[in-house]
C-alpha positions as CSV (number, residue, x, y, z in Angstrom):
1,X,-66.8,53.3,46.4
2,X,-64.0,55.2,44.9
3,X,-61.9,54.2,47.5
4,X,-62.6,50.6,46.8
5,X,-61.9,51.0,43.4
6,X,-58.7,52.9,44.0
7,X,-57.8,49.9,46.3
8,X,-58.2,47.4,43.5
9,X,-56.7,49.0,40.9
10,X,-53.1,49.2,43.3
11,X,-53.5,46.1,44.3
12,X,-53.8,44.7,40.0
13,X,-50.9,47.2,39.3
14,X,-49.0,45.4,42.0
15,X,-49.1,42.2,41.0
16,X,-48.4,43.6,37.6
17,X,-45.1,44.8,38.7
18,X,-44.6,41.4,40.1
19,X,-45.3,39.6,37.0
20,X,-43.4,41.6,34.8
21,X,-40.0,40.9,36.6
22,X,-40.7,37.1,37.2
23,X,-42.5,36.2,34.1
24,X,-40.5,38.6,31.9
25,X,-37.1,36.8,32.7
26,X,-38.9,33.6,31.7
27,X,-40.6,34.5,28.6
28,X,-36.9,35.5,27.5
29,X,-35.9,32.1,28.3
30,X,-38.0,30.1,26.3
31,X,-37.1,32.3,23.6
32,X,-33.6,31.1,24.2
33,X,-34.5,27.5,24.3
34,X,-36.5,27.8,21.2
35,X,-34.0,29.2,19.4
36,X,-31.3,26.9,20.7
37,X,-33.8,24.2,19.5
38,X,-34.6,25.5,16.2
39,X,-30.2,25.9,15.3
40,X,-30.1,22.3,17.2
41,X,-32.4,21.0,13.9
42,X,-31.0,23.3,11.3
43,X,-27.2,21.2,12.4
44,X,-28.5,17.9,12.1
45,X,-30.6,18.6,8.5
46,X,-33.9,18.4,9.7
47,X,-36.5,21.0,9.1
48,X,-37.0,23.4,11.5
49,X,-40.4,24.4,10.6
50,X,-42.3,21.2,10.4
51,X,-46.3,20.6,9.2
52,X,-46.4,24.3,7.2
């Protein structure tokens, strides 16, 4: 039982590792496009933060 649970527990912390490096570099580039987005607006005179 503690075996099995041991098991799991590796095998979630694994693909945790593998996450973080894959969906960490593309979390930081959505930031980049929102951002990019945001200044894009701000340039043309439109309001950035639209239906507040």
């Amino acid at each position: 039982m503690l075996i099995t649970i041991a098991v799991i527990l590796l095998i979630l912390w694994f693909i945790g590792v593998l996450g973080a490096y894959t969906l960490g570099s593309f979390v930081h580039l959505l930031l980049v496009l929102a951002i990019i987005m945001v200044l894009i607006r701000i340039i043309r005179g439109e309001n950035p933060v639209k239906n507040l």
